[in-house]
KEKE-117731 format. One record per atom (N, C-alpha, C): residue in three letters; atom name; y, z, x. Coordinates in pm, 1 decimal, padded with zeros to 6 digits, m for minus. Example, Ala and Ser with C-alpha at 12.3 -4.5 7.8 and 13.67 -1.06 7.14 Angstrom:
BEGIN
  residuo  atomo         Y         Z         X
      ala      N  m00569.0   00780.0   01319.0
      ala     CA  m00450.0   00780.0   01230.0
      ala      C  m00330.0   00780.0   01320.0
      ser      N  m00225.0   00708.0   01285.0
      ser     CA  m00106.0   00714.0   01367.0
      ser      C   00003.0   00787.0   01290.0
END
This chain:
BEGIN
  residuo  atomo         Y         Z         X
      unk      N   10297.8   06439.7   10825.4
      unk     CA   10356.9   06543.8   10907.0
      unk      C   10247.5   06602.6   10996.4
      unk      N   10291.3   06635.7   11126.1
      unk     CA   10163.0   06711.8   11202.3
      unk      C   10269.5   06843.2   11279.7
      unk      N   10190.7   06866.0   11347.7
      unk     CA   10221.0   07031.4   11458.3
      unk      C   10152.2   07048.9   11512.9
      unk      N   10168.5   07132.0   11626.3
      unk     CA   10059.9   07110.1   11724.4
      unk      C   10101.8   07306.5   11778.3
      unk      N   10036.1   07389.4   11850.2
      unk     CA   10082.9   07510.1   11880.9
      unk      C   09985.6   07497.2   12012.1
      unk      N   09889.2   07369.1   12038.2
      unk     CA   09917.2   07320.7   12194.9
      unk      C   10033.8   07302.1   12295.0
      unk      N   10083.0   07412.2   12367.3
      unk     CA   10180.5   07373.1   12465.3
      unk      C   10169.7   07257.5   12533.8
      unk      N   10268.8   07174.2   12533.1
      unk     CA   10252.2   07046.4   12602.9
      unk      C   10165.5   06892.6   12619.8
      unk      N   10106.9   06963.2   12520.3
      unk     CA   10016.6   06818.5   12468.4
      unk      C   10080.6   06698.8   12431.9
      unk      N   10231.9   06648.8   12422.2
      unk     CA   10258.8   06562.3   12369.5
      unk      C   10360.5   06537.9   12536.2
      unk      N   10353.9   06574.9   12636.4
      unk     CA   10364.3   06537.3   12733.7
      unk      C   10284.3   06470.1   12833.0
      unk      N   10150.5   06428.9   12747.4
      unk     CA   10076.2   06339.6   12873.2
      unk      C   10130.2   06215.8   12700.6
      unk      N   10161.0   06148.1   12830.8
      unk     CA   10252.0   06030.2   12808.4
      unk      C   10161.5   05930.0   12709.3
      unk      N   10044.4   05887.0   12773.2
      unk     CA   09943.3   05778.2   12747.8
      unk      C   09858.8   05813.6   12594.6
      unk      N   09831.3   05970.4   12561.9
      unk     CA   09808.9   06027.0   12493.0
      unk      C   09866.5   06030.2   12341.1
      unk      N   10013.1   06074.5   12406.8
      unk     CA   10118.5   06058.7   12253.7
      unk      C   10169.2   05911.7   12274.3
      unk      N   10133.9   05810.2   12317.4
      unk     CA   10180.8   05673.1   12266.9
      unk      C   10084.7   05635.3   12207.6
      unk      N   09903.6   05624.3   12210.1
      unk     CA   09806.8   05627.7   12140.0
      unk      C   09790.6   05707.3   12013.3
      unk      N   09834.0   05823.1   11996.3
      unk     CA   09860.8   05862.8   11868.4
      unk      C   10030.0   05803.3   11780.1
      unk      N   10089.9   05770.0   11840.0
      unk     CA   10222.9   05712.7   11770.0
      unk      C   10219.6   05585.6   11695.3
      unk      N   10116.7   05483.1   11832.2
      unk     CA   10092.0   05381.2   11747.4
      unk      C   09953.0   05409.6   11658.1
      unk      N   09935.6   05476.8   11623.2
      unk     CA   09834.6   05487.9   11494.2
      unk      C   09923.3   05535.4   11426.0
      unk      N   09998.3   05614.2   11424.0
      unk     CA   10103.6   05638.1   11302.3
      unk      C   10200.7   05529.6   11288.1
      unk      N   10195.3   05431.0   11371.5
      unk     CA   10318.8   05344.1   11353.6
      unk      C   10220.0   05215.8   11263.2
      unk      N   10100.8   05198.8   11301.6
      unk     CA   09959.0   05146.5   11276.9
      unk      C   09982.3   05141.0   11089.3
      unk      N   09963.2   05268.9   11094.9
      unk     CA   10012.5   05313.6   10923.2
      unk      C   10078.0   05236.8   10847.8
      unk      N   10185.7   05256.8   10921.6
      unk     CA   10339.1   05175.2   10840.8
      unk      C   10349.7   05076.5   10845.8
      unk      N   10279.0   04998.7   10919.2
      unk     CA   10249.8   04832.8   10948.3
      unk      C   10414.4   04827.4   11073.4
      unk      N   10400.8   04889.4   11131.6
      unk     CA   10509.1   04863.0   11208.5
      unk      C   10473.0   04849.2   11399.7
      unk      N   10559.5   04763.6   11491.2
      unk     CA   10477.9   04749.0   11572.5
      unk      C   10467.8   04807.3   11672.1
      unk      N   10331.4   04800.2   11754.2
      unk     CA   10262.7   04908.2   11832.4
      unk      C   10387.4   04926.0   11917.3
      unk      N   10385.1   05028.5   12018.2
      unk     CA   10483.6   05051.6   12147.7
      unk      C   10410.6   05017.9   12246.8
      unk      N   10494.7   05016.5   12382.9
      unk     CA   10430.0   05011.3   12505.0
      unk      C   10368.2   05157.9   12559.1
      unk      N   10236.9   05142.9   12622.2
      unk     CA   10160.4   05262.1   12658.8
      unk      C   10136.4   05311.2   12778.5
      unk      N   10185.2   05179.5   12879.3
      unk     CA   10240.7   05239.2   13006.7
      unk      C   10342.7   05256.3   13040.7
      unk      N   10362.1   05399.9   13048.5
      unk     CA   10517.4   05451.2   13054.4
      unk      C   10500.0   05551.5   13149.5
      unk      N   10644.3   05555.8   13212.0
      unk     CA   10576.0   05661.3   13349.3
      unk      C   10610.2   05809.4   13271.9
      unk      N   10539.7   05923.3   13303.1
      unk     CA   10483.3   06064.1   13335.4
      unk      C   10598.0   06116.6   13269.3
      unk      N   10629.1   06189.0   13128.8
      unk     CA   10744.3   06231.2   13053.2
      unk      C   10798.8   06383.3   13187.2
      unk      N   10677.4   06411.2   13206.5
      unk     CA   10729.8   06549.8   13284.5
      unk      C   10754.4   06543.8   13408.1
      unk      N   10697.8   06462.7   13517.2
      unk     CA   10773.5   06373.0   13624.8
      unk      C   10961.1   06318.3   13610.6
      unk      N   10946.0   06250.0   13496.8
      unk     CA   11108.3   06198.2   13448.3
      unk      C   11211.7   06330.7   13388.7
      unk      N   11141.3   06375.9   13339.4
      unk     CA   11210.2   06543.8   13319.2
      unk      C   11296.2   06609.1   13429.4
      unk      N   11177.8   06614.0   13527.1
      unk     CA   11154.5   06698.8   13636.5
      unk      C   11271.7   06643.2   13722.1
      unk      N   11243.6   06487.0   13742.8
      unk     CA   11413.5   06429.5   13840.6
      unk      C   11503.5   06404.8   13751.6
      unk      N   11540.7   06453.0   13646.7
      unk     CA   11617.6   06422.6   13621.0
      unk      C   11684.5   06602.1   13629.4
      unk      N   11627.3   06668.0   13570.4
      unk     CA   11661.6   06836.7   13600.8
      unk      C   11730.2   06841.3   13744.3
      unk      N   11657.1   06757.9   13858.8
      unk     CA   11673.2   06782.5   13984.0
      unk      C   11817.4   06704.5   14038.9
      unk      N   11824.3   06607.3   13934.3
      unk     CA   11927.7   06550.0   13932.6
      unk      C   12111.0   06607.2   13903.1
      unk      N   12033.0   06666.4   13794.8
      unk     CA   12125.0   06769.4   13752.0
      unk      C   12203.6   06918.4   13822.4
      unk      N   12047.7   06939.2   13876.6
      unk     CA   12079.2   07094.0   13969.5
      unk      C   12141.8   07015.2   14119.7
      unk      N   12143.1   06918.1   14189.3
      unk     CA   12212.9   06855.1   14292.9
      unk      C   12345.2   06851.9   14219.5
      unk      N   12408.2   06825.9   14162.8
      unk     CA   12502.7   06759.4   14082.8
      unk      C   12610.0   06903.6   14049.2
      unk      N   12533.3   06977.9   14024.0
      unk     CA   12585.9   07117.3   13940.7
      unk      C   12639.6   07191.5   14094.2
      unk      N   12542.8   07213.4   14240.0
      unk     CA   12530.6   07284.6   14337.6
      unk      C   12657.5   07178.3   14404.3
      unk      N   12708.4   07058.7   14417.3
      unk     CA   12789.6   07000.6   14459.8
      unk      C   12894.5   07016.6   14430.7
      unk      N   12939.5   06999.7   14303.5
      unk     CA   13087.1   07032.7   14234.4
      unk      C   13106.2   07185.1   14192.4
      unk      N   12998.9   07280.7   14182.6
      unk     CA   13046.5   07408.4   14110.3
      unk      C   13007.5   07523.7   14259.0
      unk      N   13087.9   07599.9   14302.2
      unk     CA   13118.9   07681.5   14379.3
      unk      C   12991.8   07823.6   14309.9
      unk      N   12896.3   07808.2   14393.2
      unk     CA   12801.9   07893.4   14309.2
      unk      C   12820.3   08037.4   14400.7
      unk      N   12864.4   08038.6   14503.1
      unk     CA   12879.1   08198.0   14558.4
      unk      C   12943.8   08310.8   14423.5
      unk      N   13077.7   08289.0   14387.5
      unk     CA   13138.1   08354.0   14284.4
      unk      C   12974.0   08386.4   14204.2
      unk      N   12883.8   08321.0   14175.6
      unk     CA   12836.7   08349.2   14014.3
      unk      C   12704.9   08431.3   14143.0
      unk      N   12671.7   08400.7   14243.3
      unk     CA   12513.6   08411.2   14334.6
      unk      C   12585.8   08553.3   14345.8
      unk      N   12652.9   08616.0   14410.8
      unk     CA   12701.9   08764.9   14452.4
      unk      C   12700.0   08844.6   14334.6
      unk      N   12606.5   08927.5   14413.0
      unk     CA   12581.7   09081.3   14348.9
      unk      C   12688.3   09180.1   14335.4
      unk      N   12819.3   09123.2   14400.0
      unk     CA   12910.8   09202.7   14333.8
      unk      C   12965.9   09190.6   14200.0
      unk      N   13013.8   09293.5   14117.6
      unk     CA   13078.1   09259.1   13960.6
      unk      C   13155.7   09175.7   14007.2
      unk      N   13266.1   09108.0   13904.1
      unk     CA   13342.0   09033.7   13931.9
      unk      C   13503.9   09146.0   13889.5
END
């Protein structure tokens, strides 16, 4: 078991696949691939993906106005 109370340390990508396969190393089980693109890059378009998606179909004036409803 581990923990970490480093914010974001297990988001550089290259980092936590080098520590995984040593824990996978352990178990005799096999390594992963270690070039993988940028966890917080893929986050990031995919969020962006989402907020396009949300601003297209959902009528955001009603919720953006400072008037009560």
């Amino acid at each position: 078991m581990a923990g970490t109370y480093l914010h974001g340390i297990f988001e550089n990508g290259p980092w936590r696949r080098r520590w995984l396969n040593q824990l996978r190393q352990r178990r005799n089980l096999p390594p992963l691939e270690e070039r993988i693109p940028h966890h917080g890059r893929q986050r990031d378009a995919l969020l962006d993906r989402l907020a396009d998606a949300f601003e297209t179909h959902i009528d955001l004036d009603p919720l953006l106005s400072e008037e009560a409803p």
